[in-house]
N, C-alpha and C positions, 0 to 999 in steps of 0.2 A: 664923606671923607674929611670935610674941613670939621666938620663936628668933633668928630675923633681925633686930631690933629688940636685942635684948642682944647679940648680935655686935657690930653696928655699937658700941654706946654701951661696951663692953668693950675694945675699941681706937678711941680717939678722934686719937690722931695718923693711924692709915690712914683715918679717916675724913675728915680735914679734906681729908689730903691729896687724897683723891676728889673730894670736891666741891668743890675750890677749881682743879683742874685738870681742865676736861672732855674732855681728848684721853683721858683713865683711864679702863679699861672695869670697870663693877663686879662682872663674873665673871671667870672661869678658861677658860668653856669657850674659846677659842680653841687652849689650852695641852692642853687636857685630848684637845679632838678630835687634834691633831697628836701627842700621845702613842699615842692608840688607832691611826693613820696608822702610827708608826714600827714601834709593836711588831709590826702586818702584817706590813709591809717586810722586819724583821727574821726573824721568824719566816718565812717565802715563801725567804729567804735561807738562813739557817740547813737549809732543808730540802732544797736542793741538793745539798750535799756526800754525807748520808747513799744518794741518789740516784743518783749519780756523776754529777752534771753540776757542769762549769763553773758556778761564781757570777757573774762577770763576763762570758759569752757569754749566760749565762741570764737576766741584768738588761739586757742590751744589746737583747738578744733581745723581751724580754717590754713594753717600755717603747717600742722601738720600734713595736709593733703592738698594743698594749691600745687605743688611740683607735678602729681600725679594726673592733675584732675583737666577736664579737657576745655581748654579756654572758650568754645561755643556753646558750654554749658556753666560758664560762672556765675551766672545768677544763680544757681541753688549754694552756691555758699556763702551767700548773702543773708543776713543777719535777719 
């Protein structure tokens, strides 16, 4: 808690600025989960080529049936 407490009081400009605007979220995690989201995607992507499959048949592919498709079987749409 004292951690958090000297953050805050250690920059007092991002502070005002927080609680004087409450549409401001006082974390990260939004930024942080869609980071872990991309480097997936990324990585899912990147592991195509070495594979020989099309990147863009294989995301066309894979996005159009992940809603359907039954999550104890995801590895067959794996690249």
């Amino acid at each position: 808690m004292a951690g958090a407490i000297r953050y805050g009081l250690t920059r007092p400009k991002q502070l005002r600025r927080y609680l004087g605007d409450g549409r401001l979220s006082n974390d990260n995690n939004d930024a942080e989960h869609g980071g872990e989201s991309e480097g997936i995607t990324y990585t899912l992507i990147e592991t195509t080529e070495p594979n020989g499959v099309d990147p863009q048949a294989w995301l066309t592919n894979f996005l159009g049936c992940i809603a359907e498709h039954r999550i104890n079987r995801i590895d067959e749409l794996l690249p």
